[in-house]
N, C-alpha and C positions, 0 to 999 in steps of 0.2 A: 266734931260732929259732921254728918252727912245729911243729903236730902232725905235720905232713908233712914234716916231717927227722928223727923219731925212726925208729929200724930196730926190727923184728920182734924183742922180748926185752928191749929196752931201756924206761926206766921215766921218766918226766919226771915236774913238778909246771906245773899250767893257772896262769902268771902274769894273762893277758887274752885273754875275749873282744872283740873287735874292735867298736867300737862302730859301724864302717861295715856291720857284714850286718843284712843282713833284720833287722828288728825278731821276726818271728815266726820265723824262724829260729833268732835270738839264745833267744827264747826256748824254745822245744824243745831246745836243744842243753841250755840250764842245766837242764833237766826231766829231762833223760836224766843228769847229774852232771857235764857240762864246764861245772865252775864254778872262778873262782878259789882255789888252794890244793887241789884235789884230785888224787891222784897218779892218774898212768892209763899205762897199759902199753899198748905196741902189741905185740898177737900177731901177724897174718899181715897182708899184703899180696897182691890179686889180681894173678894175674903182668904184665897191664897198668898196675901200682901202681895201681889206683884199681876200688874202695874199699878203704880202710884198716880193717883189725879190731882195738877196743883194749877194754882193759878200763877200767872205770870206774865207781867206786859197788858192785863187786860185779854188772856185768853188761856182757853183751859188745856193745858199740857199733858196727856198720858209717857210717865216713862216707865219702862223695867230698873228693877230692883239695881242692877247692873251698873243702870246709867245715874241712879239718885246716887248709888256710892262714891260716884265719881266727883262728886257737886260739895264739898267743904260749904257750911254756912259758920252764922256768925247769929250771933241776938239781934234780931230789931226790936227798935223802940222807935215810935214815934218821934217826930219833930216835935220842939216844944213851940209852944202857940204861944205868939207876943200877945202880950195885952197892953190893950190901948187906953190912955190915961185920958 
């Protein structure tokens, strides 16, 4: 799965950036927080679906369809919560 399969409210984890985009793409995207292991939520979608609005790092990222392709995720889940005896 890609960026561009997550729906509006749903919450994935960035397994890989794609080592075929742009070099300088590649890099900007990790500047902005689409880096492996980080969780990111997609809020909205333009009603053409393209650009994607997610969150990430604590700030709201717009990309093209183009560039979510490019972004391999993985499931998050939560960390489990220790309880204290």
């Amino acid at each position: 799965m890609t960026l561009c399969d997550v729906k509006p409210g749903e919450i994935a984890c960035i397994a890989l950036v794609e080592d075929a985009l742009d070099p300088v793409v590649r890099r900007r995207l990790g500047a902005l927080g689409f880096r492996e292991g980080e969780q990111v939520t997609c809020l909205r979608r333009a009603p053409m679906g393209s650009p994607i609005l997610f969150r990430v790092c604590g700030a709201e990222v717009c990309l093209r369809k183009e560039q979510a392709r490019s972004v391999r995720i993985g499931e998050w889940s939560p960390a489990p919560v220790a309880s204290v005896s």
